[in-house]
N, C-alpha and C positions, 0 to 999 in steps of 0.2 A: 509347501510353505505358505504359498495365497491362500492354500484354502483354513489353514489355520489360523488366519490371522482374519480371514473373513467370521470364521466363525466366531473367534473371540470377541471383533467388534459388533456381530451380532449378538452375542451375549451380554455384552455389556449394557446394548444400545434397551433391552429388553428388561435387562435390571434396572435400569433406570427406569424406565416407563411403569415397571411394576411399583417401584419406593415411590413414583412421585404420583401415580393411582390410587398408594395409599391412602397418603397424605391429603391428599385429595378429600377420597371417602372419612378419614377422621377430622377435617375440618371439618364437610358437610354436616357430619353428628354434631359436633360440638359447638356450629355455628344453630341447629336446629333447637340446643337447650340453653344458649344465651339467651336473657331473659327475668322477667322476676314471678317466683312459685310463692304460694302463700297457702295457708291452712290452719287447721285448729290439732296438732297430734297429744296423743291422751300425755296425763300429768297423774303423779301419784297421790299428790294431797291438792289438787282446784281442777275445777270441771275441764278445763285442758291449756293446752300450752301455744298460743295465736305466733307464726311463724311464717317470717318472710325471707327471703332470700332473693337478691337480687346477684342473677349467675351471668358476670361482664365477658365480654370477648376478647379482651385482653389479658385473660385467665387469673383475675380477682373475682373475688366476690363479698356485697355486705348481707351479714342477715342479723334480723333484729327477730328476739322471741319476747313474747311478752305473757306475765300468768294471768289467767287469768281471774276476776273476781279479788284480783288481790290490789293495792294502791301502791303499785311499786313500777320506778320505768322502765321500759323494755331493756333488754341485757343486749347490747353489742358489739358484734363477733365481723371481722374485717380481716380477709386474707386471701390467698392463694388457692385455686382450684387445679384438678388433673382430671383428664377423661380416661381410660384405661377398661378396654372392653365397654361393656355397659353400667360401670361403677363409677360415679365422680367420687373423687378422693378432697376433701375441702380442709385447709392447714391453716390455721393462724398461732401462729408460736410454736408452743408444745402440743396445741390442741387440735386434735384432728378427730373428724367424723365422715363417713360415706351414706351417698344414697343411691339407690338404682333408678335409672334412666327407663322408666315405662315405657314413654314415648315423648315425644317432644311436647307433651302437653303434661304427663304427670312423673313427678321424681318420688320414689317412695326409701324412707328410713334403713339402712340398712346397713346395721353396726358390725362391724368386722369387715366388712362387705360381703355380709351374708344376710340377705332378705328374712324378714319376720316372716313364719306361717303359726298356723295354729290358733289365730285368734282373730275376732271379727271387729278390733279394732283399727282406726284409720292412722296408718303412717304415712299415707300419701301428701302433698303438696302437690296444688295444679298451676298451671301456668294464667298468671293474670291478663 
């Protein structure tokens, strides 16, 4: 009977240390892409589309895009972010879009949360 109750409380003692290792390692990531990305990603009618996002640690974020060439204010988008694998998932209302987490220096577009290939266009944003 001691030895099963040794065992359990060693179980337990071990699951915990593993959930909170996690936790751990997905702060680190997501402490490493707080922060504000900027860029120019292609547009279909102005030479491209000027995009900032600043990614907060208290899991908001604001981003402003602006077109450019054109005489219009930048469009502003103000919500909630999630980390989830290597895909931030970013929601303000209805509206949601995801990018992929390169590294803590570049977030690249990535609608569905499936990464663009196939083209030598820039969907990246790098860390200011």
């Amino acid at each position: 009977m001691k030895k099963r109750l040794f065992i359990l409380i060693l179980i337990l003692v071990l699951l915990t240390m593993a959930l909170s290792f996690g936790c751990t390692l997905s702060n680190k990531v997501s402490n490493k892409i707080n922060g504000t990305f900027e860029g120019i990603l292609p547009a279909a009618d102005c030479p491209g589309l000027q995009t900032i996002i600043a990614i907060n640690s208290d899991g908001t974020f604001h981003m402003e895009e602006t077109f450019l060439e054109r005489d219009t204010s930048p469009r502003v988008t103000e919500g909630n972010w999630v980390l989830k694998s290597n895909i931030i998932t970013f929601t303000a209302g209805d509206y949601k879009f995801e990018y992929k987490v390169i590294s803590d220096k570049e977030i690249r577009w990535a609608p569905g949360g499936k990464e663009i290939t196939g083209t030598n266009l820039n969907w990246s944003l790098l860390k200011k």
